[in-house]
C-alpha positions in Angstrom: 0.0 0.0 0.0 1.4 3.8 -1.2 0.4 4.9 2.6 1.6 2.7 5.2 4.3 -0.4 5.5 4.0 -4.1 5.6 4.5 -4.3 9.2 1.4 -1.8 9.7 -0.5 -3.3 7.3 0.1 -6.7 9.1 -0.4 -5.7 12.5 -3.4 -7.6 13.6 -3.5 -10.2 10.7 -1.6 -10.1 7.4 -3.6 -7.8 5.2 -5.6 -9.1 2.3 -8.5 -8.3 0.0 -11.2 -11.1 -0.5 -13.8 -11.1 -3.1 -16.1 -13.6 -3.3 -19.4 -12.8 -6.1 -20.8 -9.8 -5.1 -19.4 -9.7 -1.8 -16.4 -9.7 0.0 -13.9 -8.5 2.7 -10.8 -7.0 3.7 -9.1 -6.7 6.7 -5.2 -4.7 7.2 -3.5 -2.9 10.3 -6.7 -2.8 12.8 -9.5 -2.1 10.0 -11.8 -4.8 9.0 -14.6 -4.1 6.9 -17.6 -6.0 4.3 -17.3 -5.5 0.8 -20.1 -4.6 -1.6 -19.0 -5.6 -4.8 -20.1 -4.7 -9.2 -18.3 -5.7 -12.1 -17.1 -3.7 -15.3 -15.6 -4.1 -18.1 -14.3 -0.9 -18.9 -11.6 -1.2 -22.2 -11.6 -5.0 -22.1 -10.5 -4.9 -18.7 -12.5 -6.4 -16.1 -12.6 -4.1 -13.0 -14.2 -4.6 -9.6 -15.8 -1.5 -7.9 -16.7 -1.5 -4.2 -18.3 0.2 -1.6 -17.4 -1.0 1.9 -18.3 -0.8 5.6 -16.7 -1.7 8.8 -14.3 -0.4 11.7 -11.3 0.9 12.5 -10.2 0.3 16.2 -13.6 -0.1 17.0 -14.7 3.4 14.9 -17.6 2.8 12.1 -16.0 3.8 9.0 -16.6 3.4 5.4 -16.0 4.4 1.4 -15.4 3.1 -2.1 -12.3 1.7 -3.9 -11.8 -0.7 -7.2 -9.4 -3.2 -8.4 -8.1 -4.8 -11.4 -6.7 -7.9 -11.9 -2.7 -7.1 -13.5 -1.3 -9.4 -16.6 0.8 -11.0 -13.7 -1.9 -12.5 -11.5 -1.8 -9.6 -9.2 -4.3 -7.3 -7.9 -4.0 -3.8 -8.5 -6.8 -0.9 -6.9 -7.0 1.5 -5.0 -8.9 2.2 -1.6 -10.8 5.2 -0.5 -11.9 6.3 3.2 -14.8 8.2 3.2 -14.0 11.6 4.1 -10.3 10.6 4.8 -7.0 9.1 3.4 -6.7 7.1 0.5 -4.0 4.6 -0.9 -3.0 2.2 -4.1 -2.8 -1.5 -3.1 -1.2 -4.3 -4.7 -1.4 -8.0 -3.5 -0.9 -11.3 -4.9 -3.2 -14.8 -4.4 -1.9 -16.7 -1.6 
């Protein structure tokens, strides 16, 4: 992520995006949140766009983000706080 380090990001649990259907979740440093997922194919590439709720050290919170599945097998998006910070994300299948 473009805003904070790997051992931030894995401070609870190691961080990861999971999409599964229209639904999903996503969990890094101590935020933890339900994704709403839609499909796209904008250009011939398939994009996912999200809206998502949960919390952040206990602190409802929420926004938006999208990601894109990279040539490579890894997931490129971007993740957006309501009202707040926002940061590029990469990860890979594990």
């Amino acid at each position: 992520m473009e805003l904070w380090d790997r051992d931030a990001i894995d401070l609870v649990e190691p961080g990861f995006f999971a999409f599964d259907g229209e639904s999903g979740e996503m969990g890094f440093i101590v935020v933890t949140a339900c994704l709403d997922v839609r499909y796209e194919n904008r250009d011939g590439v398939l994009m996912a766009e999200f809206s998502w709720e949960g919390s952040d050290e206990g602190d409802a919170r929420s926004g938006r983000g999208w990601a894109k599945l990279s040539s490579d097998d890894v997931l490129e998006g971007r993740i957006y706080f309501h009202q707040g910070d926002d940061s590029g994300f990469t990860c890979s299948r594990v």
